[in-house]
N, C-alpha and C positions, 0 to 999 in steps of 0.2 A: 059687177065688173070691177075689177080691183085695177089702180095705176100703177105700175110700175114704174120705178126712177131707178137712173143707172146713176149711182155713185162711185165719183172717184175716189179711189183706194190703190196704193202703189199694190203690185202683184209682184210675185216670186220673180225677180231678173237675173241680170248680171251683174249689178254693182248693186243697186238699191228700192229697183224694183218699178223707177219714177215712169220709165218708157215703156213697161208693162202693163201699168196703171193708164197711164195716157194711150196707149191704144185700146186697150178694153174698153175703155170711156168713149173713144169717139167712132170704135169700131174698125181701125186700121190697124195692120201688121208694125207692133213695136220695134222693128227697124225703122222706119222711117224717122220719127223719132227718135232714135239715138245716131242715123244718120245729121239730122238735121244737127244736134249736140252737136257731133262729129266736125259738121261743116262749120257753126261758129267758133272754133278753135282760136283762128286765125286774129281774131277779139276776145282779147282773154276775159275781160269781164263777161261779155255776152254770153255765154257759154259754161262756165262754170256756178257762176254767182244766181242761175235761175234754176241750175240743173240741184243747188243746195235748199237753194230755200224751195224748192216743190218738194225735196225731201224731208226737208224739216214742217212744212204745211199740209203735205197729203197724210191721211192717216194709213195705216198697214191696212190690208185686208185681213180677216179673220178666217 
């Protein structure tokens, strides 16, 4: 019996793929996640500065 592991990996998206990757990961629809982005706007660090570095830290899917 073989284990599978679900690795994160961004997927094909909208911008970079980060909210694609994080819902296939946890198994939820990649809106919520880039809602959520959406919602810390309003905090400019909060929202951008994590939406970059999970870009630059997740690798691509193949």
């Amino acid at each position: 019996m073989a284990i599978q592991t679900n690795k994160l990996r961004r997927q094909n998206g909208m911008i970079a793929g980060v909210a694609g990757g994080l819902g296939a990961f946890f198994g939820l629809d990649p809106w919520i996640f880039r809602l959520i982005f959406l919602a810390l706007i309003p905090l400019p660090p909060a929202a951008l500065l994590p939406y970059i570095v999970l870009w630059l830290i997740i690798p691509r899917a193949r």
